[in-house]
Structures are given as structure tokens and as C-alpha cells.
C-alpha positions in Angstrom: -60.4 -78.0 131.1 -59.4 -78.9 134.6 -56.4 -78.2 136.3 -54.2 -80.1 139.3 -52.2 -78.1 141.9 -48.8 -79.4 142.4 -49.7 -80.1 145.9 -53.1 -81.8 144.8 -53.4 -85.1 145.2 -52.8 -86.8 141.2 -55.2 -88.5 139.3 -54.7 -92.3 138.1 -53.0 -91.1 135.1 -50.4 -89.2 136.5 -49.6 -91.2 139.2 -49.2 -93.7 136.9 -46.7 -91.4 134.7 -44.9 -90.4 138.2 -44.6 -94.1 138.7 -43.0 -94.7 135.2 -40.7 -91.6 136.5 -39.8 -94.0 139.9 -39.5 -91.1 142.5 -37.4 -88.8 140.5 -40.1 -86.4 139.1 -42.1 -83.7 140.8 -45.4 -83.2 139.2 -45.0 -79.1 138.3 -48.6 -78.9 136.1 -51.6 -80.8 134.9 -54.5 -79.9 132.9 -56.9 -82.1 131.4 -59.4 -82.0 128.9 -62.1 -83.9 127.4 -62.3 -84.8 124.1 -64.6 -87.1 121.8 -65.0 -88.4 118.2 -67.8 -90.2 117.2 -67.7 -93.1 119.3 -64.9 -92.5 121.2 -64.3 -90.3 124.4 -61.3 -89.8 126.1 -59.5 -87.0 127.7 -56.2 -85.2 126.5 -53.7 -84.3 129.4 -50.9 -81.1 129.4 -48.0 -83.1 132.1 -45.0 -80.7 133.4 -42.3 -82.9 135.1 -39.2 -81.3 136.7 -36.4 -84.0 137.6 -34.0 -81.8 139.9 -30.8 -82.8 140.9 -28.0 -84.9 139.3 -29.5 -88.4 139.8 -33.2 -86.8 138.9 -31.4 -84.9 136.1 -29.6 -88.6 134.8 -32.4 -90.2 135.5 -34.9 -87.5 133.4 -33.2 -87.9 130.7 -33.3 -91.8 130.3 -37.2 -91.3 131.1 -37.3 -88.7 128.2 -35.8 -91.1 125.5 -37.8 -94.6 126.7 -41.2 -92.7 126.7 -42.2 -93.8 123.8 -41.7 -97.4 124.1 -43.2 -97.5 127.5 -46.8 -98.5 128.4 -48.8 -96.6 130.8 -51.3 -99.4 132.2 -54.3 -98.2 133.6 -57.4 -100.2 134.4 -60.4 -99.4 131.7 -58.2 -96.8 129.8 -56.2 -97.3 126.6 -53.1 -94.5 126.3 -53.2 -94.2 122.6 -50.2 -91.7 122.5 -47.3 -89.8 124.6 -46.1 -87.1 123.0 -43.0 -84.8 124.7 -43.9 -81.3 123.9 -41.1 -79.6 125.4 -37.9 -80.4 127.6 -36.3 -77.3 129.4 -32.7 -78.3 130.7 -30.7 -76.4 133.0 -27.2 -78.0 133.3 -26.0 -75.4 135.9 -28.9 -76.4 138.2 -28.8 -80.4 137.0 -32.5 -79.5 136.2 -35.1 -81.0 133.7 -38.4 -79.9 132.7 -40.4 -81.9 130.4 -44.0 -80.9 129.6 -45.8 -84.1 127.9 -49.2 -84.9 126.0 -51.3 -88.1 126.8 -54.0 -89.0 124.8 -56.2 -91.3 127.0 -59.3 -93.0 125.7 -61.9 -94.1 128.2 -63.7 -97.3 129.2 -61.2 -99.9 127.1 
């Protein structure tokens, strides 16, 4: 498993995510980690997105409820599946914290 430091600069995948997100989201946490079945490879990826303030916080929310009928293009990878794992909310601060699950395959 491999891990990406908020302050690291984000592979393909999650700028594409953050891109979906269109400036509102701060990338919190990333892990990813291989995976394959017989003849497929890929890699599964842990997201945590915080959307923070009241147009972030609007804006999270709308991002949370379209995710699955979104695509994530990337070039040579097929997103088979998006899950949302967990969504933290935190009216007093207008703060959301959704922690996602991509399932990538490679070389498509």
C-alpha cells in the first residue's frame, strides 16, 4: 500500500477526482493498493475529501449524490466502480468529509 501526503503532489486519479470536485475539495488522505485477478490488474484507492465552508459544504454535497453517475476519464485506465465509504458532516463548521473507494483497472 502506498500512501499521498496532503501536501504531496496527487496522482492522475485524484486529480482527476479533485477536478470532478471543481476547486471545492481538499485532498485530506490517499492510499492506494494494487490488486489483480487473473487477467486483470488494477489498483484500489482509499480517497478522504473535506469540502469546508458553505459554498464547499453546498457544493460537497451535490458532488456526494452525482458520484455515481459521473465518469472519471483517465487515459489507459477504466474506473470500474466509486463507492462512498463514509461522509462526516459538521453543520456548525459547514464541513464535509467524504472518504471514497475507486476501483481502477489498468492499461484499458
Amino acid at each position: 500500500m502506498s500512501t499521498v501526503a496532503a501536501d504531496e503532489p496527487a496522482p492522475a486519479e485524484i486529480r482527476a477526482l479533485l477536478d470532478l470536485a471543481c476547486g471545492y475539495a481538499q485532498l485530506r488522505f490517499h492510499a492506494a493498493t494494487p490488486w489483480s485477478v487473473a487477467p486483470l490488474t488494477g489498483t484500489r484507492h482509499t480517497v478522504t475529501l473535506e469540502f469546508e465552508g458553505i459554498d464547499a459544504f453546498v457544493y460537497g454535497e451535490a458532488f456526494i449524490s452525482s458520484l455515481p453517475n459521473r465518469e472519471i476519464a483517465l487515459a489507459g485506465k477504466l474506473v470500474v466502480d466509486v463507492a462512498v465509504v463514509t461522509v462526516e458532516r459538521a453543520f456548525h463548521l459547514a464541513c464535509t468529509t467524504v472518504t471514497l473507494m475507486l476501483l481502477i483497472l489498468e492499461d484499458c
